[in-house]
MARZAKOL-673845 format. One line per 8 residues: their letters; for each residue x, z negated, y of C-alpha. Coordinates in steps of 0.5 Angstrom, whole numbers. Layout:
residues N
A = X Z Y  ...
end
This chain:
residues 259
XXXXXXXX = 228 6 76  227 1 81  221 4 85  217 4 77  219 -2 75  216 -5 83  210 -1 81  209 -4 75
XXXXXXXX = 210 -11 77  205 -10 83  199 -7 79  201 -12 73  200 -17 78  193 -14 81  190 -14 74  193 -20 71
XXXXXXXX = 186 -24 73  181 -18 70  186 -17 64  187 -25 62  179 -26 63  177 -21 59  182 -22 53  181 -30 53
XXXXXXXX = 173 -29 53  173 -24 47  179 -30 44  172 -35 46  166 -31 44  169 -29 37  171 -36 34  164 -38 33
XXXXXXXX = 163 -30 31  169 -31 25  165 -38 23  158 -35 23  161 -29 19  164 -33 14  159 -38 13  154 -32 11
XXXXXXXX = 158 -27 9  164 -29 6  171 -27 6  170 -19 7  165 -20 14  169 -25 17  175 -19 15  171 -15 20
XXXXXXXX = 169 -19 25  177 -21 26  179 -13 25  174 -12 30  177 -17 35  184 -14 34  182 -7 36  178 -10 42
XXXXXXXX = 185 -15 45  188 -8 44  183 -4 48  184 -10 53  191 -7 55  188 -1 58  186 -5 63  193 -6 65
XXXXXXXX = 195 3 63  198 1 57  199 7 54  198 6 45  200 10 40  200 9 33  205 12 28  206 14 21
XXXXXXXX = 200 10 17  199 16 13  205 15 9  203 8 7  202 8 -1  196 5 -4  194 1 -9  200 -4 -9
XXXXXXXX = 201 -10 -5  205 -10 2  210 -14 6  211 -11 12  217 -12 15  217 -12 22  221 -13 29  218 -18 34
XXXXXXXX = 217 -17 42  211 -22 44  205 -25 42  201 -19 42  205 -17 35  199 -19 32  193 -14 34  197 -8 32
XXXXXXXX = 200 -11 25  191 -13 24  189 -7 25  193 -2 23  194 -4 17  187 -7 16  185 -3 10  192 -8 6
XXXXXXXX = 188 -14 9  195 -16 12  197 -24 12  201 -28 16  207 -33 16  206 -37 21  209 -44 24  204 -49 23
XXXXXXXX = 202 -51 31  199 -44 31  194 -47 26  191 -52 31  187 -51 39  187 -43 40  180 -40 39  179 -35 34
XXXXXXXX = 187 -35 33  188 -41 30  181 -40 26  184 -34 22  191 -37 21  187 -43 17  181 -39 13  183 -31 13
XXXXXXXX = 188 -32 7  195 -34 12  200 -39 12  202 -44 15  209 -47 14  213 -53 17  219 -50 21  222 -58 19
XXXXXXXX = 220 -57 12  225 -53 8  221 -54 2  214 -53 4  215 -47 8  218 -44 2  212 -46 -3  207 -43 2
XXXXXXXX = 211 -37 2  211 -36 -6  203 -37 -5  202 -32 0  207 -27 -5  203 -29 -11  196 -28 -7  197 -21 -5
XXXXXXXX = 200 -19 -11  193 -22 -15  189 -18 -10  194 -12 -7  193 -14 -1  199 -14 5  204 -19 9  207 -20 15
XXXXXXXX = 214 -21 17  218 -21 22  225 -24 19  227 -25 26  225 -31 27  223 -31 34  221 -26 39  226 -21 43
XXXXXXXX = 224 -22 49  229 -15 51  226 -11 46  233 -11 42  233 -11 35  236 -18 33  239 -18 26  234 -20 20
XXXXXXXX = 234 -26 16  233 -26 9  230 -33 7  223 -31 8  223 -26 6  227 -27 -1  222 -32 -3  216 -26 -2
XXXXXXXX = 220 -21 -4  220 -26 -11  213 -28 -11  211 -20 -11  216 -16 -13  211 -9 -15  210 -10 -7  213 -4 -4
XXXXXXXX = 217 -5 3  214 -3 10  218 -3 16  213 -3 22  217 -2 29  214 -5 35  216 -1 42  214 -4 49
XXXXXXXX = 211 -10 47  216 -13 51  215 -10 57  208 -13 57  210 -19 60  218 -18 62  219 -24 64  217 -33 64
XXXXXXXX = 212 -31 69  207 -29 64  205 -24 70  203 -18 66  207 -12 67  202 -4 68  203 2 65  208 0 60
XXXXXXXX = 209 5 54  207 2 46  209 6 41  207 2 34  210 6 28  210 5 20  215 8 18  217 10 10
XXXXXXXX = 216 5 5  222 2 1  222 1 -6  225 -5 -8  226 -4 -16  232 -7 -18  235 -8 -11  237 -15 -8
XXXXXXXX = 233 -17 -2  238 -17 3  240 -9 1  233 -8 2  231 -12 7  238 -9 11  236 -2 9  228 -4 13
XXXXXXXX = 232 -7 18  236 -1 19  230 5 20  227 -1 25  233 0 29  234 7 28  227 7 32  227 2 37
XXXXXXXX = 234 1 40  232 8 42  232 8 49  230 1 50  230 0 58  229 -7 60  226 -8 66  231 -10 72
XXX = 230 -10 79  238 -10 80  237 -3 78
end
């Protein structure tokens, strides 16, 4: 254990420049990419150009050796609006979520300070169909998260989620909040529930250093929907919660040099 994660580090530490370099280059080129695109092609190009973006931020961790698998997506029904319901590791959650659910055009809940000085980032926050919420402003988050509902219900499109409210830098499931995620639920309820399991993406950056970690292992898996109908929120939101945790909690190892 202590030999792997000495390894790992190592090499993180040795491709930390080329991988930094390559995934803030293509953060720069696509920004006016995603502005050319909507200009002149509307929502559905600049769509592609964001999916395009995320497939390549993903390729860049194989830069670091990650290994990338993608589960389950054949089980997702079509023709109904989503909410993904998601746990939550590490900035690198996003990449994934786009573009394997890029055929529901996923939309996100996010904080207001991601809207602003993050290229391409912060562009899609504002103009690809996403909110934005006030952490401090109770009533404006809540109505921003009935808009998103009432979108994706009028278009069958999907939202993001991730009722855990900050990112487990441990890999451990934490327990789910139902705020959000009741507001959505109200404002699409012929959505149907996905929860979506995030494995590894922790371990790409273990530690505050910001020093990428090599070889890890990430499994993104979408597993069998829940039907909401009828239901509270919290009963459904605990029963996506649960097959989350079925999967992830799972042989997680948390990067220790004491071990």
């Amino acid at each position: 254990m202590r030999f792997r994660y000495i390894l790992s580090r190592t090499a993180g530490a040795i491709l930390a420049i080329p991988f930094y370099l390559v995934f803030g280059m293509l953060l720069l080129v696509f920004h006016p990419l995603q502005v050319i695109s909507r200009r002149l092609g509307g929502y559905e190009a600049h769509k592609r150009s964001v999916v395009i973006l995320n497939l390549l931020l993903l390729r860049t961790l194989h830069i670091l050796g990650a290994k990338i698998v993608f589960k389950g997506f054949e089980t997702i029904p079509s023709g109904r609006p989503l909410i993904i319901v998601s746990n939550h590791q590490s900035a690198f959650d996003i990449p994934p979520v786009i573009w394997g659910f890029r055929k529901y055009h996923p939309k996100f809940i996010s904080k207001k300070e991601l809207g602003r000085f993050i290229p391409s980032i912060s562009y899609n926050l504002r103009h690809g169909g996403s909110v934005l919420i006030d952490r401090a402003n109770r009533l404006q988050s809540v109505k921003e998260i009935i808009r998103l509902g009432e979108f994706i219900s009028a278009n069958n499109f999907s939202a993001c989620i991730f009722p855990e409210g900050t990112r487990s830098r441990d890999g451990v499931v934490r327990r789910f909040k139902a705020a959000g995620f009741a507001s959505l639920l109200k404002a699409a309820p012929e959505a149907v529930i996905i929860p979506f399991a995030i494995k590894g993406n922790h371990s790409i950056t273990p530690d505050k250093s910001k020093l990428p970690a090599a070889f890890v292992s990430l499994e993104y898996t979408a597993l069998a929907p829940v039907e909401p109908a009828g239901r509270e929120a919290d009963a459904v939101l605990a029963e996506a919660e649960q097959r989350i945790r079925e999967v992830v909690n799972i042989d997680v190892v948390t990067p220790d040099i004491k071990k």
